[in-house]
N, C-alpha and C positions, 0 to 999 in steps of 0.2 A: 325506677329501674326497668319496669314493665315496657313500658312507654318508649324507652327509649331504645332496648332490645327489639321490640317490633318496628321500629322506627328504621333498624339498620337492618331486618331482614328484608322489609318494601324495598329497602334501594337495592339490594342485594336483585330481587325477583325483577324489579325495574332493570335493572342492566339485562337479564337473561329475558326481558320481553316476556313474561310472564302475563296474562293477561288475567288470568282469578287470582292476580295478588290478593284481592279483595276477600274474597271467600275464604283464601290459605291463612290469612291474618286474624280472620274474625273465627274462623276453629282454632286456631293457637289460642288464642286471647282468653277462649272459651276453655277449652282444657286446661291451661294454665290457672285461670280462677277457680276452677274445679277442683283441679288438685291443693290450691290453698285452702279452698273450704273444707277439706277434707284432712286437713291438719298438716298438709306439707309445708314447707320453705320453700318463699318465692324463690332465692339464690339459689338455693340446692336444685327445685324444678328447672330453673334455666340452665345450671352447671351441667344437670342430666341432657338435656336437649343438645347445648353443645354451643359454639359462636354462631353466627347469625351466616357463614359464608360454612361453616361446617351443615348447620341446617338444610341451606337449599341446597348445596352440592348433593348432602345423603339424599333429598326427596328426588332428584330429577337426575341424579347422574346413576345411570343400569350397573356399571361397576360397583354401584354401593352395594347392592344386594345379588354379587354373584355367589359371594361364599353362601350365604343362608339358603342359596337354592341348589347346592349339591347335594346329589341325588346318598339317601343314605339307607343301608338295608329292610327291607321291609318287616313288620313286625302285626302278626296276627295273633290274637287274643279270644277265645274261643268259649261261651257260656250255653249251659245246658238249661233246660226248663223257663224259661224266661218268661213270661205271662207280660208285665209291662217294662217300658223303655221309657225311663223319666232321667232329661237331661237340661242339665246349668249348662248354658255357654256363653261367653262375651265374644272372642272371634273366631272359633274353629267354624270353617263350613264342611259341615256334615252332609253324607248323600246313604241314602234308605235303598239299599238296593234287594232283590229277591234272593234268598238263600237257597241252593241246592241238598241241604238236610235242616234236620227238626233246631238244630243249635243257631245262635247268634255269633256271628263272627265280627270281629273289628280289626279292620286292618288300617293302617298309617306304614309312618316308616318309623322307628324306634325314638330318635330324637322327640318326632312328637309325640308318641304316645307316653311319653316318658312326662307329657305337660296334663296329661288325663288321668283323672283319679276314680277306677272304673271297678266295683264293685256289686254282688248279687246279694239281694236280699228279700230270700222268701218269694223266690219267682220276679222280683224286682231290679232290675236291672238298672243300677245307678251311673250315669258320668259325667263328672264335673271338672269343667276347666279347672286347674291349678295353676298354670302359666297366667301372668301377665304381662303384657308389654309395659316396657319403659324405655322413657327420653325418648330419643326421635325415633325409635320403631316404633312406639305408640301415636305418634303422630301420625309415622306415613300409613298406618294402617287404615288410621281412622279416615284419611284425604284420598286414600285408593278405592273406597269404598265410595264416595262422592266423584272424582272423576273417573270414571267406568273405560275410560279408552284408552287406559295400560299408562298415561300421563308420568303416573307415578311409580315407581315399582315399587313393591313390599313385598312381604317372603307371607304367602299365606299357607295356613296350617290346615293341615282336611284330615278327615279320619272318614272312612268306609263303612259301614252297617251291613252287613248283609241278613236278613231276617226272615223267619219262617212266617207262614200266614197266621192267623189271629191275633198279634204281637195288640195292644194299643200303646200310645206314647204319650207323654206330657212334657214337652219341650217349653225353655225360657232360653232364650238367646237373645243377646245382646249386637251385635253387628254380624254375626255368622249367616253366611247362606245357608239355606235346608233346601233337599230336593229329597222325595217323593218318586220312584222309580217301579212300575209292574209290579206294586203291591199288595196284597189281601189283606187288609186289618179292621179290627176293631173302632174304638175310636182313637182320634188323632187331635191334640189339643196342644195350638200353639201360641205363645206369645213373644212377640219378638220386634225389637226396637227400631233397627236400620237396615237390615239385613235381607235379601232376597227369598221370596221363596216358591220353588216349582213343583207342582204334581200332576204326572204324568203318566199314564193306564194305569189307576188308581180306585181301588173300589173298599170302602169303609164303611165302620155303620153309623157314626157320626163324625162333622166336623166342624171345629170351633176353630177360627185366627182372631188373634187381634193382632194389629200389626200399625205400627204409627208413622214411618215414611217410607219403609220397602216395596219394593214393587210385587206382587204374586201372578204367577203366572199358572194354570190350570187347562190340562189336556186330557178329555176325556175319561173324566171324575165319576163315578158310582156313588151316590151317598144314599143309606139307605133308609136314614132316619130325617140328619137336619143337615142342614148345609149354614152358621153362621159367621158369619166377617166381623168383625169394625173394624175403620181404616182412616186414618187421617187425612196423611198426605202422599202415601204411596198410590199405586195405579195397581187395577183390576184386570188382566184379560185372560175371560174364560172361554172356554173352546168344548161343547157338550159337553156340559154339567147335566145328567142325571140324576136327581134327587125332588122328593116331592114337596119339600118344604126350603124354601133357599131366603136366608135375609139376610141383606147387605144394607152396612152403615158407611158411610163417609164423612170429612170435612171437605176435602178441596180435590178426592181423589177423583181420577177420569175410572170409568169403570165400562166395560165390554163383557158384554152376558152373551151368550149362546148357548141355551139350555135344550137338551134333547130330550125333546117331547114335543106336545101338540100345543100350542097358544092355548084352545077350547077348553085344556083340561085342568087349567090352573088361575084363580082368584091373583089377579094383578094389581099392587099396589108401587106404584112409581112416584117418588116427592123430587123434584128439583127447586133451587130458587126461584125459579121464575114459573113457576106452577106443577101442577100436580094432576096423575093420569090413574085412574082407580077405573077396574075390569072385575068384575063379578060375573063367576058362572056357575056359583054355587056347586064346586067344586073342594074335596077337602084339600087338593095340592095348592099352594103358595109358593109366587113370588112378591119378595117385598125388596127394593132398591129403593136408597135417599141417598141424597149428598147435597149439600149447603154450597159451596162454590165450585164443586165437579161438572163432569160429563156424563151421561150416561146414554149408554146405547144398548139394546139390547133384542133378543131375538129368539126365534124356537127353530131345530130342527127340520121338523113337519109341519 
């Protein structure tokens, strides 16, 4: 049945000249045995998707997702005393922005906030998706995220942070963008599957990613302890990174350092496949970059 449902979606993507049929087939293929493994029904998973001409019509035709993107009244939810920010997410993209009083504020527009399940505890400030997609919203979400050039539309879901200085967080996200915005905090610990993520005039006192194919982007970062990454397949590019101890891991990621400070004042450890570049100056600050089938470039300030 599988086989033969994706069989008549190709022809479908083949008339429309589709040219990542190939890509669009092997993530169905992939969610779809996902979702069996996970106790569902082939028929029922397909029935939720929809026909094979009902499929690509919803992914590529902008009429499918006008309704989902009317604008609906905005809704702000307001927390006192907050010490940390620990959040579950699969695809809300959240944005950290600077509060103008001591409180954390969360704005969305009602609809979505209504998919957040957003609770304080003991200074702890909890929020976790509740919403998940299904049938072909779960699909197009998943493919808008892989072609980045509006190819597809989807209705994506954001929610606003706005937070006072010392906050620290502990983020798990699953495809959601994070962005980092003229923040002061503590530490910041993220992990995160597919999903984008940018920090930008951002000063903390530690910071831990791991991140396995999103891109991070980094503008003028303060760290005042460590600076640590791993990174599979997403891409690196920092832009004055200030911090005295900075170590990045890769598999296949391209990664662009510019660190603000002096080359002289920092013990450099650089690994590529094709050799390796080791700087001692008997200095306590570190840098340390690897990556197995990446790029690396990198650079100082001064």
């Amino acid at each position: 049945m599988l086989n033969d449902y994706l069989e008549r979606i190709n022809k479908e993507l083949e008339a429309r000249n589709i040219a990542e049929r190939e890509d669009i087939l092997n993530y169905l293929e992939e969610m779809i045995l996902d979702r069996e493994e996970n106790g569902e029904d082939e028929e029922a998973i397909i029935a939720s998707l929809g026909t094979p001409e009902e499929v690509v019509a919803g992914l590529f035709d902008e009429k499918a997702v006008v309704e989902a993107e009317k604008k609906i009244e905005a809704a702000v939810n307001t927390y006192s005393g907050v010490k940390e920010i620990k959040v579950d997410n699969v695809t809300f993209d959240f944005s950290f922005l600077p509060s103008d009083s001591d409180e954390v504020k969360i704005a969305s527009n009602e609809d979505e906030m209504s998919n957040l399940n957003i609770r304080l505890d003991h200074g702890k400030l909890k929020i976790e998706q509740e919403f998940a997609y299904h049938g072909l919203e779960m699909l197009k979400v998943g493919l808008s995220r892989i072609f980045k050039n509006n190819q597809i539309p989807a209705k994506v879901y954001r929610a606003y942070v706005y937070v006072p200085d010392g906050i620290e967080y502990d983020i798990d996200s699953v495809s959601g963008n994070l962005s980092f915005e003229g923040i002061e905090t503590g530490e910041i610990e993220i992990d995160s599957v597919s999903g984008g993520i940018l920090l930008e005039d951002v000063s903390a006192g530690s910071l831990d990613i791991d991140e396995v194919s999103g891109d991070i982007a980094m503008n003028r970062v303060n760290v005042e302890k460590k600076t640590d990454i791993d990174m599979t397949s997403g891409d690196l590019k920092c832009e004055l990174l200030k911090c005295d101890r900075i170590k990045v891991d890769g598999v296949s990621s391209r990664i662009e350092m510019n660190v603000n400070g002096r080359r002289e004042d920092y013990d450099i450890s650089i690994s590529r496949l094709h050799g390796s570049e080791e700087i001692k100056n008997g200095n306590d600050k570190k840098l340390s970059i690897e990556t197995v089938g990446g790029r690396i470039r990198y650079g100082f300030s001064e």
